[in-house]
N, C-alpha and C positions, 0 to 999 in steps of 0.2 A: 284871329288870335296872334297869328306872328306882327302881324301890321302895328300892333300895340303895345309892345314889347315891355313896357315900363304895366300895364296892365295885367300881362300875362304872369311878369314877375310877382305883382301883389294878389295874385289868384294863387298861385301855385303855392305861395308863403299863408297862406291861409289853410290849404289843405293840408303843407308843411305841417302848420302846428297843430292841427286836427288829429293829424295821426300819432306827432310825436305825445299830445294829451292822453290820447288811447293807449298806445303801448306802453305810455309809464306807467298808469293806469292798470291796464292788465297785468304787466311786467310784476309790479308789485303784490296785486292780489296773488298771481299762480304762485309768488315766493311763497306770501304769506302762506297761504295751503299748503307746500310741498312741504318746507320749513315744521311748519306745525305734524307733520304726520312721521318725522323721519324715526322718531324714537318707536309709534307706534307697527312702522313697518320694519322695526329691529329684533321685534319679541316675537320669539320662537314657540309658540304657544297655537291653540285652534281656537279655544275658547278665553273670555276674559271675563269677569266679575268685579263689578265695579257701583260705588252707594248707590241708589238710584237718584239723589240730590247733586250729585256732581255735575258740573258744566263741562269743565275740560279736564285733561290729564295735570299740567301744572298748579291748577289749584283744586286738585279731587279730594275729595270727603273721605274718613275712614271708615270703613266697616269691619264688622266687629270677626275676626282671621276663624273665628268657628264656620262661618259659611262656607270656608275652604273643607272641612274635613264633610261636612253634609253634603259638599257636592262630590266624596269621594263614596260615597252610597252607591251611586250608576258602573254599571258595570264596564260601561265605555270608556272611563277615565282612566287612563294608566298613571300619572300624575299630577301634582297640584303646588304651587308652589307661589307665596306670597312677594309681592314688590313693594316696597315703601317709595314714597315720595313724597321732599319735603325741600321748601323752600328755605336755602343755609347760607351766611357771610362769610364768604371770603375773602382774606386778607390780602394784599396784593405783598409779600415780600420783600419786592423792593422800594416800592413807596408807600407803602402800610394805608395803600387807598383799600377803603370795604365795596364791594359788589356785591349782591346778589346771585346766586347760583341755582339752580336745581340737582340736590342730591338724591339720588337711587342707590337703594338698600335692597340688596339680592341671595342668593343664598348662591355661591361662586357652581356650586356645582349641579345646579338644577338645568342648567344649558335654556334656559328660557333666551337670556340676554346675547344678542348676539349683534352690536353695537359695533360699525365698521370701524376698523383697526385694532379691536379685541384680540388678545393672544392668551392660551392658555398658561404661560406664566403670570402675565397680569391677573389674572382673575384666581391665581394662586398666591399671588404677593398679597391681595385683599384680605386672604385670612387674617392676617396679624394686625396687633392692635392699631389703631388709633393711622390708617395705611388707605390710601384711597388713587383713583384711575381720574386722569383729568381729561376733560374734552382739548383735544389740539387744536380745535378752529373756532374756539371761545374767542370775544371779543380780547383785543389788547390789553383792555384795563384792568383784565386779571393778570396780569404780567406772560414776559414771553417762557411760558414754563416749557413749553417741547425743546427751545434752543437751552435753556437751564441745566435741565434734565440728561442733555444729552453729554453736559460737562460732569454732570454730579446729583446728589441726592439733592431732592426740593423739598422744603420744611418751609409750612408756615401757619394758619390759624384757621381754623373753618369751623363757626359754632363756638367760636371764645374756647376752643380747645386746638389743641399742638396737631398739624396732620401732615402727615409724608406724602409725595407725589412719589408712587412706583412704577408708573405704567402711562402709557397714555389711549384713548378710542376718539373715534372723529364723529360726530354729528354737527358742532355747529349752531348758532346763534338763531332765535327764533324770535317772533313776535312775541313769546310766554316768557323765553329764560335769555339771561343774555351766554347761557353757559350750563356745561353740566357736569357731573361727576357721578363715578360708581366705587361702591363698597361693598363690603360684607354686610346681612342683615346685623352684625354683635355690632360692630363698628358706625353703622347706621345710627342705633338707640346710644352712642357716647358721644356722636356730635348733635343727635338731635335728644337732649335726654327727657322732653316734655309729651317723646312721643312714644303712646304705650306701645309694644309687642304686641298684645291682642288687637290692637285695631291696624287693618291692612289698608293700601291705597288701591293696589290693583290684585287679584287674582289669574293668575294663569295656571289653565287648564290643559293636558298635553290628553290627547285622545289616544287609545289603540287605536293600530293600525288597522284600516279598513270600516275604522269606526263613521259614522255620518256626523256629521256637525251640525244641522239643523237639527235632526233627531234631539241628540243630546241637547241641543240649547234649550229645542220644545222643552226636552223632560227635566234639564235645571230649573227651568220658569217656575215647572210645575211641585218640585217638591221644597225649594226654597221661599224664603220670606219673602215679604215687598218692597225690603229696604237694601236689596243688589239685581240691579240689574244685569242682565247674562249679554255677551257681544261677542260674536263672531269675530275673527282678525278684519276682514273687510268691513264690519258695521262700527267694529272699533275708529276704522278710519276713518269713517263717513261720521260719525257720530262727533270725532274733532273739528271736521271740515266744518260740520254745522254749527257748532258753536261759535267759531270766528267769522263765518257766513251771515250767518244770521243774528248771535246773540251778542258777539263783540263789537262797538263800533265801528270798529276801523275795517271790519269785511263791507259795512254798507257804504263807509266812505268810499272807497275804493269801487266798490259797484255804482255810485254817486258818479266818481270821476268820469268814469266811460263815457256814460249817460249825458253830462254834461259836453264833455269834449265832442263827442255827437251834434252835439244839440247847436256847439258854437262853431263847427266848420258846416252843418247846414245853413246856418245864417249866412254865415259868410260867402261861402259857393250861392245862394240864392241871391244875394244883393249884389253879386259880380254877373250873374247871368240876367238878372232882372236890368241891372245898368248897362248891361250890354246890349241887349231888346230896347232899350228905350234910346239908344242912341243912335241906332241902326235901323229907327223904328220905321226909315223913308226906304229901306233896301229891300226890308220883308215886304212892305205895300209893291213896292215895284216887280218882286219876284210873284207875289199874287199876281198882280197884271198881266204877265207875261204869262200866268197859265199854271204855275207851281201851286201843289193842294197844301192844306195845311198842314196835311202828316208829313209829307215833306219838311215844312219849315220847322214841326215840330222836331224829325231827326234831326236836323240841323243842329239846334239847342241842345238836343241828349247826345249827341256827338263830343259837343264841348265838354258838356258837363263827365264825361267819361274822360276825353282827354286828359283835362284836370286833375279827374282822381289819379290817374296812371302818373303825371309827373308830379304830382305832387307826394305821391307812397312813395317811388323812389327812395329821394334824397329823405324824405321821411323814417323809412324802413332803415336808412344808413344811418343818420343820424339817431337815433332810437337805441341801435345796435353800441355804438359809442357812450349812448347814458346809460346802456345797461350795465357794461362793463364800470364806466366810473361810479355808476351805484352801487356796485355789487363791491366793489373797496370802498368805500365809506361805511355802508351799516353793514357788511362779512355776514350777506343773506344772498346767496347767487340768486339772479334776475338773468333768466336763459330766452333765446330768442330761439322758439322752436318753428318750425315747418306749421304744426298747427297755428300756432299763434299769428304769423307770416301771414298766410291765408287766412286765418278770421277776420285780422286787423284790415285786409287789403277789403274782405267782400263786408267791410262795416263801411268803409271808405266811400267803396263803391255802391254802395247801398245810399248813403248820403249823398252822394252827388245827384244819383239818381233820383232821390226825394225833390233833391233842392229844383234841378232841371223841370221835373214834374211841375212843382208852384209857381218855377220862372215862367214857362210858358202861355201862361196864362193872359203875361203880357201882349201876347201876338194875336190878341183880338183886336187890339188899337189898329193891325197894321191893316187899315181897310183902304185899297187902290182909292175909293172915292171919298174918300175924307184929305187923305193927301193931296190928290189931285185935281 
């Protein structure tokens, strides 16, 4: 390998972009996932009630808000308290450009909502009319309202009605919303005024203490209708994950990329190891002659092919780390380069080389002393 230096480099460059395909790849699916669940891992709740035709959180179905008082029957539920969600246009202020938002409608003092950078004066400013909490790490295109804010009161349009920014909470831009906002449930039906009171998007259910959360789920399945399904905080999350997993697009695209990136540094590592055996193919005949077995000549190849993986994660792994951060300011969806990820990406790497080594070998049947010689 050293001997070939100009070779070694278009090997390593190939396992290069193998890995860096993989980490973009995963980089952006773990976003998508995390992204997608942060609102759900916000809500201060045990149980949640939700249509049972809904796919996801940002475009969920209403159910009709009487299922909240039927599930105040069990004697395990200390309270209940409904969440609206509804897709609203926001005005950008100072370029009067419209975006798309996701607004949430809560009742400020049921303490379900507990949305990082919430303060109990914000979610007391929500009382008043026509007054609402803006996401700080919303994309730019809703204007820079946290530095606004911090000069003075922010007034602009949300639902073709007048609305104040009082407060600000942090979540952050997702594959569903480019942005979010919170209010009061009154102030919710005057920006959204198409959407009845009686029909809810999510229920949250707050158990007594000491109460079982399975129990209760069982025994809500069991006296409610078919048209809400009942979800634990944990199945709540998993039941988002799967949607953009499975039901969205762009989770399988994303499972696609891996797969693919796989599939094209195997090629690659195979036709540099395969090209390798066939040029050398008088050095293996001669090292048979001289007495060497073929497991032998076979370490030889899975030697390389390990090498390989190793310098080529490297500068892989480093440059990876570089697009994640330049990805993560362009679509303001952090893309984390964890320990897990590190380690998967490395033993997919090496997992491939490995394959590829395996089907190179194959060649070194050629290398028979008496054909050569």
């Amino acid at each position: 390998m050293r001997h070939e230096k100009s070779r070694l480099a278009a090997a390593i460059s190939g396992v290069v972009f193998a890995c860096l395909l993989i980490f973009m790849q995963l980089g952006f699916m773990t976003a998508l996932f995390e992204s997608a669940v942060q609102i759900q891992k916000s809500l201060n709740a045990d149980l949640f009630l939700m249509h049972s035709t809904t796919e996801a959180l940002w475009r969920s179905t209403p159910f009709p808000r009487a299922r909240l008082a039927q599930a105040l029957a069990l004697p395990e539920i200390e309270r209940v308290a409904p969440i609206y969600v509804q897709n609203v246009v926001w005005r950008n202020p100072e370029t009067s450009l419209k975006r798309t938002l996701l607004l949430f409608g809560v009742d400020p003092t049921s303490g379900v909502v507990g949305f990082p950078g919430l303060t109990a004066d914000g979610l007391a400013a929500i009382t008043k009319p026509d007054v609402i909490l803006f996401d700080a790490r919303a994309k730019p295109e809703f204007g820079a309202v946290p530095s606004w804010l911090a000069e003075g009161p922010v007034v602009s349009e949300l639902g073709n009605r007048r609305a104040e920014v009082a407060g600000l909470f942090e979540i952050g831009a997702t594959f569903g919303s480019e942005g979010n906002a919170l209010t009061s449930e009154a102030n919710f039906w005057r920006f959204v005024p198409n959407h009845s009171p009686a029909q809810v998007n999510v229920g949250a259910i707050v158990l007594r203490a000491g109460a079982d959360a399975a129990a209760a789920q069982a025994a809500l399945r069991r006296i409610l209708p078919d048209d809400v399904m009942v979800l634990t905080k944990p199945g709540l999350i998993a039941f988002e994950k799967n949607y953009w997993a499975n039901t969205a697009p762009v989770g399988f695209i994303f499972g696609l990329g891996v797969v693919i990136g796989l599939i094209v540094g195997c090629v690659i590592v195979y036709q540099i190891l395969f090209s390798d055996i066939s040029r050398h193919i008088g050095e293996y005949a001669t090292l048979k002659a001289m007495g060497y077995t073929n497991g032998y000549l076979v370490r030889v190849v899975m030697g390389e092919a390990l090498i390989l993986a190793v310098l080529g994660y490297i500068p892989g792994w480093m440059l990876g780390l570089g697009l994640y951060e330049l990805a993560s300011a362009q679509i303001f969806i952090p893309l984390t380069m964890t320990v897990e990820k590190s380690i998967g990406v490395f033993a997919l790497i090496f997992g491939m080389c490995v394959v590829s080594g395996l089907l190179a070998i194959r060649k070194l049947k050629d290398a028979n002393p008496a054909d050569m010689f």
